[in-house]
Every structure is written in C-alpha cells, then in structure tokens.
N, C-alpha and C positions, 0 to 999 in steps of 0.2 A: 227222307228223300226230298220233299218239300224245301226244308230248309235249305240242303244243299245247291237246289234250282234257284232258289232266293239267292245266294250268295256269289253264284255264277252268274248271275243277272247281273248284279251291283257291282261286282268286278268288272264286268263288260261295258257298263254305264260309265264307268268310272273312269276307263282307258282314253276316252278323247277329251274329258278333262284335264286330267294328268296331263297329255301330252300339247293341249295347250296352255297350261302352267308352264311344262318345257319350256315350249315356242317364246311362250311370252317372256319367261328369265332369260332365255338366250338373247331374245331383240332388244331388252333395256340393259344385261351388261353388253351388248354391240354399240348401244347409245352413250355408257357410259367412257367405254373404250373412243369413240366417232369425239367425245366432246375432250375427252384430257389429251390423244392424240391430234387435238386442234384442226380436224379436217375443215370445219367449217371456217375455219381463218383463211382460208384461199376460196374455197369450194363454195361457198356462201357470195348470192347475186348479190352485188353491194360490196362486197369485202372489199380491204379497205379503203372505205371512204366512209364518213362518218353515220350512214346508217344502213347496215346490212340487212339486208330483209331476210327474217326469221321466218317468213312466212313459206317461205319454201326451201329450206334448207335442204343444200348440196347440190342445190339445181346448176352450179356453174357460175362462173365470175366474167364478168364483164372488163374486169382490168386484169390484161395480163402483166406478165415478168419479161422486161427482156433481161437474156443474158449473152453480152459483148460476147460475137465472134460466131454464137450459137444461132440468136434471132430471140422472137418474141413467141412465148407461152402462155395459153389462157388456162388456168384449172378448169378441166370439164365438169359437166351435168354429173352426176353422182349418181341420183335418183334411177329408180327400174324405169326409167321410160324405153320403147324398145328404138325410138328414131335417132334420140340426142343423149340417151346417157347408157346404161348400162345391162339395161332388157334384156338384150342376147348374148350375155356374156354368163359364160358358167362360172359355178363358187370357185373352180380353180382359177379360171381366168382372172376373176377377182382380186384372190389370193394372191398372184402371182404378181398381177400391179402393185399392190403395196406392200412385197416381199420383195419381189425379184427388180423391180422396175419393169420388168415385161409387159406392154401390151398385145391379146390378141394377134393380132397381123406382124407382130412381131421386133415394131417399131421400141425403142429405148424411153422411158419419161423422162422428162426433161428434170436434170437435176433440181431443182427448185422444188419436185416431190421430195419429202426426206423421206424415201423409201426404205433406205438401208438402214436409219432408224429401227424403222419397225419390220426388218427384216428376222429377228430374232422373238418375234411374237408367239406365242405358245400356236397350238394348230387349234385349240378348241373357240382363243380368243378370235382368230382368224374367222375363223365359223359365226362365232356370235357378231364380227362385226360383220361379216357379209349379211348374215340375216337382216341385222337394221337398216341396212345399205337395203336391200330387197324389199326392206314392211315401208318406205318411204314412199309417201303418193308419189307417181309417174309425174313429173313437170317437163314441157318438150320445152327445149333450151338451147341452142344450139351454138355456142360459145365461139368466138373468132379463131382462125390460126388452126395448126400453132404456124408462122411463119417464119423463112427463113432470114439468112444475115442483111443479103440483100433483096427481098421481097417488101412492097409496102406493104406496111400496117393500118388494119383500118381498127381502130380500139384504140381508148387510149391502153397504156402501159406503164408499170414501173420499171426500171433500170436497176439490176442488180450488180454491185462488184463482187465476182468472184476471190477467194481467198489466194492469192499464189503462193 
C-alpha cells in the first residue's frame, strides 16, 4: 500500500512539471515559427532602418508602409501589453489576424500583413505561435495610424508599389 501512495505522489509532483515542459516546447516552437515567419521584420521598433532594437521584440514599428490609394500603415505592438498591443485579444482573435486578416473590431489588415501566407498554418502551429506572442514581456507602444489616403502622416513611412 505504501509503495503505491509513493507513486501516486510522484505522479502528482510530476504533472506540473510535465505541463510546463509542454508550455515551454509550445513557446520556443511559437518563437521558432515568429522568427522564419519574419514577424519581426516589420513588428520590431526600429525595423527597417539599420538597427532594430531586439531588446523588445514585436513591440511595433515606428515606420510605416504606405500603400497608394489605401494610406499609410504602421505594424502594431505584438507583445501582451493590455493598452498598445495584444492583452485583450483571445487566442482566436489572435489566430484569426494572421490567418484570416481579421482584426477584432472587425476592421481588414492592411495587405502589407502577408497573412494569406500563413493562412494555411496547421492549428497547433497557430497555438504555439500565439503562446510566444503571450510569454513576450508587455511593452506599451503605441504605433501611429494606420491612416487614411488623404489623412496627414505624422511618422515617417515607406512607399510600397503594389503589384497590378
């Protein structure tokens, strides 16, 4: 009897281990996924110009896109912050930005996300990249825009030509 009380212990001890081994493989392949899906090539303060600060990675870009006809787009904060980036958005909400182009409120992202890229992303990858998106310290950041065709810009921006 002993023994068996032994082994149901160390089973029990052992479950929130395990589950953050889980945690933890799901958040480095989300990072693994966040770094070959190049989110930080826009999403990253600094991006580009010749030195993007790693030090807070996906907090948002300070230089938008414009694109003729549309207006000008800044890539937001990324990070869980709940004021400037992604705090009160659920995993689907998530999800649905870098699948569907959907934001929350129901507004379209500005094609300059290659969302439809990564519209075809398995559902688990999806998962582990919203968790890394989640384990990311909070940075309040609150990115210009996006504005319209005819709206001033206050940021600078790039100019994109779309393909016809």
């Amino acid at each position: 009897m002993r023994n068996i009380a032994i082994i149901a212990g160390a089973a029990l001890l052992s479950m929130p281990i395990a589950n953050s081994v889980q945690a933890d493989a799901l958040v480095e392949r989300g990072a693994y996924l966040a770094n070959i899906m190049d989110c930080g090539g826009c999403h990253n303060t600094g991006a580009f110009t010749p030195e993007p600060n790693l030090k807070t990675p996906l907090s948002g870009s300070l230089v938008g896109f414009e694109i003729p006809g549309m207006g000008v787009f800044f890539p937001p904060n990324l990070t869980p912050d709940k004021k400037t980036g992604l705090g009160e958005w659920t995993e689907e909400q998530i999800i649905a930005a870098f699948t569907k182009g959907e934001r929350p409120d129901g507004r379209m992202l500005a094609p300059a996300m290659p969302w439809m890229s990564y519209s075809h992303i398995t559902p688990d990858d999806a998962k582990a990249l919203t968790a890394y998106l989640r384990s990311l310290t909070p940075v309040e950041n609150q990115v210009p825009g996006p504005f319209g065709p005819s709206e001033k810009v206050t940021g600078p921006y790039l100019t994109m030509k779309m393909p016809e």
